[in-house]
PAZAPA-4460 file (N, C-alpha, C; in steps of 0.05 Angstrom, whole numbers, plus 32768, in hexadecimal, padded with zeros to 4 digits):
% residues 45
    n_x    n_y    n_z   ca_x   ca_y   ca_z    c_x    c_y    c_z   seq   type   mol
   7F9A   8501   8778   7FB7   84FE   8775   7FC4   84FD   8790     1      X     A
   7FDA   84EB   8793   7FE4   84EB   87A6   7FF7   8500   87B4     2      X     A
   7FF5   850B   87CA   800A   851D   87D4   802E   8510   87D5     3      X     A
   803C   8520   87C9   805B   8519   87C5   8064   8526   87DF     4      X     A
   8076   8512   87F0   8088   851D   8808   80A2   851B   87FF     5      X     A
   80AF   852C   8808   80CF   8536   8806   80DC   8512   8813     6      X     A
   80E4   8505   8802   80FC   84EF   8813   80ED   84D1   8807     7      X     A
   80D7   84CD   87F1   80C9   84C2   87F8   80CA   84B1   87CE     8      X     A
   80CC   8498   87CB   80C8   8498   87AD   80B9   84A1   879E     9      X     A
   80C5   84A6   8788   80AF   84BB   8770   80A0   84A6   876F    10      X     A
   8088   84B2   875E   8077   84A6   8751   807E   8495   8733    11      X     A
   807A   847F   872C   808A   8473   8710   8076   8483   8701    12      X     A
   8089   848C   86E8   807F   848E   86D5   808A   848E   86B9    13      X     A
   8080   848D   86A5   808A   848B   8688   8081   8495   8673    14      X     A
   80A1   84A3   866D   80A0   84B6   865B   80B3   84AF   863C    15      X     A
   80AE   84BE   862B   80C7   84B7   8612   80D5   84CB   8614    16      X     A
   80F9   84BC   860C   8109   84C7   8608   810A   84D8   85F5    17      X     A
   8123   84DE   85EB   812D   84F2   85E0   8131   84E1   85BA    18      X     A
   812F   84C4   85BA   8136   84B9   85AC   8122   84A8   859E    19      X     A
   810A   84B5   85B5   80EB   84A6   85B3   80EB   8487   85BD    20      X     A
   80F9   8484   85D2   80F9   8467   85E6   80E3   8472   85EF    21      X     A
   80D4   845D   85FC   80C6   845D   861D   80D5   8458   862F    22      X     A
   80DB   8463   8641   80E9   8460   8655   80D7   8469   8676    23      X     A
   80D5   8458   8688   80D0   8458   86A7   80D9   8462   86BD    24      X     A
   80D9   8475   86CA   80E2   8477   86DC   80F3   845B   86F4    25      X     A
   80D1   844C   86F6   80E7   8438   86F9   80F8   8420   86F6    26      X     A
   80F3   8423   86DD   810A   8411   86D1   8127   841C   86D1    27      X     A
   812D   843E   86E6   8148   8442   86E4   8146   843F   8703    28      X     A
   8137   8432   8713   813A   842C   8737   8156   8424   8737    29      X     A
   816B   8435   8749   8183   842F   8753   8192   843C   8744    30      X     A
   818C   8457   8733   819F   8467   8725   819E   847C   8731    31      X     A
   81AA   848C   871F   81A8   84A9   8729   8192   84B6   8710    32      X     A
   8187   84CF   8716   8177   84D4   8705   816D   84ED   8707    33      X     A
   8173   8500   86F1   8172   8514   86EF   815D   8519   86DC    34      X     A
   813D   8527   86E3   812A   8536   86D5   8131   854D   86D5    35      X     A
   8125   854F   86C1   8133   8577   86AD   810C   8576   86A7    36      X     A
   80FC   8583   86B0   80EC   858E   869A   80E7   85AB   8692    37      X     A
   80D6   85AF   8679   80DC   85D0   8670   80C4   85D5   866A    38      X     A
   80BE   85EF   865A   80AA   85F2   864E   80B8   860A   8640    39      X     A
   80A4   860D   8626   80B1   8621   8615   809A   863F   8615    40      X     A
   809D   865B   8617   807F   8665   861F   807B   8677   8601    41      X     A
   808A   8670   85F0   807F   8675   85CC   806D   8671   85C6    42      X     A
   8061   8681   85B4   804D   867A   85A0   803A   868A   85B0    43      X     A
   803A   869F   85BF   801A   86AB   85CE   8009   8698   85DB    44      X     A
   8016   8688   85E0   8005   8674   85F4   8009   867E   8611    45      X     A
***
């Protein structure tokens, strides 16, 4: 895997929405763009 530097473009990648799109990182090149991720620690896992 490649090392990520501070200043430097993400890596593309693609994920589904919320609405079950596929959607690209970069297919939003020249937006603004805010990642949220989570994890939930339920269930005794």
């Amino acid at each position: 895997m490649a090392q990520l530097v501070t200043g430097s473009p993400a890596p593309d990648f693609t994920l589904k929405d919320c609405y079950d799109n596929t959607v690209s990182l970069g297919d939003l090149r020249g937006k603004k763009v805010v990642l949220y991720f989570y994890t939930s620690s339920g269930g005794g896992n």
